[in-house]
N, C-alpha and C positions, 0 to 999 in steps of 0.2 A: 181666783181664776187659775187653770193648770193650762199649760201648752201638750197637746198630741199631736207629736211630729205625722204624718203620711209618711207612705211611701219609704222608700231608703233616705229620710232624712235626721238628724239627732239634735235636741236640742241641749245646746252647751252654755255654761257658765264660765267666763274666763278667768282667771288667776289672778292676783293682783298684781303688776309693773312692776320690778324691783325698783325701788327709790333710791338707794344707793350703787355706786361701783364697788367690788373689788377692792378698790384701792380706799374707800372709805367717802368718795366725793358724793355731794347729795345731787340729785338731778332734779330737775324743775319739772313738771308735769309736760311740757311740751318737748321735753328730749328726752325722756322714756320713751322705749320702743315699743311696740303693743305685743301684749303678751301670747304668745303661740302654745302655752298650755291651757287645759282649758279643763272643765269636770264636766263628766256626761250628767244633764238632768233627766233626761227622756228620749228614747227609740222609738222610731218607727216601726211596724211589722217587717219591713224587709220590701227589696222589690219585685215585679214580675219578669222573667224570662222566658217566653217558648209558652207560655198559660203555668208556669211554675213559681211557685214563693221562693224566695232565695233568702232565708233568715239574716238577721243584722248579725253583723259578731260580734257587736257593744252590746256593753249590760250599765244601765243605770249607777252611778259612783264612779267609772274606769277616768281614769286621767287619762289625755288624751294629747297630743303633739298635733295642732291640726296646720294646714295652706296660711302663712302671714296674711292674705287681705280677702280670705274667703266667708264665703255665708252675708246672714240677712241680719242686721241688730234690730229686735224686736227689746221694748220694753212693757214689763208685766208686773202689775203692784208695788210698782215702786223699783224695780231688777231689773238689770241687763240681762239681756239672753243673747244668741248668736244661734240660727236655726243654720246649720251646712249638710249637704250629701256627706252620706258614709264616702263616697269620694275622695273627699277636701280636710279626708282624717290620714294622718302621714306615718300615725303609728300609737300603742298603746304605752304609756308612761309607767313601769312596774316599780 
């Protein structure tokens, strides 16, 4: 099964949780913080304005910096996904 986002939405794959600090301490699954990078899987076409298309400006692969408690968790064959507005995207991860 594949997800196609609508509209100005994207759907993302989040990164894994660092497990450890810095400083070398291991964290326990409930004190990791949830990860705010994310990999684009799938764009929308973009949304309407005015009766005009306004193109996404993600492309499928972009790492992505997105909103800590944004979007929907959707799961699909066994994957996490996270569908959010181009919105709720804070910037591209180069």
């Amino acid at each position: 099964m594949t997800i196609r986002p609508l509209a100005d939405r994207v759907v993302v794959q989040m990164l894994k949780a660092e497990e450890t600090t810095k400083g070398g301490i291991i964290l326990t699954t409930a004190a990791q913080e949830k990860p705010q990078v994310a990999k684009v899987v799938a764009v929308g076409p973009g949304k309407t304005e005015d009766g005009k298309l306004v193109p996404m400006t993600l492309k499928t692969g972009d790492q992505v910096l997105i909103s800590k408690y944004s979007g929907t968790e959707v799961k699909v064959d066994g994957e996490e996904y996270t569908i959010i507005r181009e919105d709720d995207i804070l910037a591209i991860v180069e």
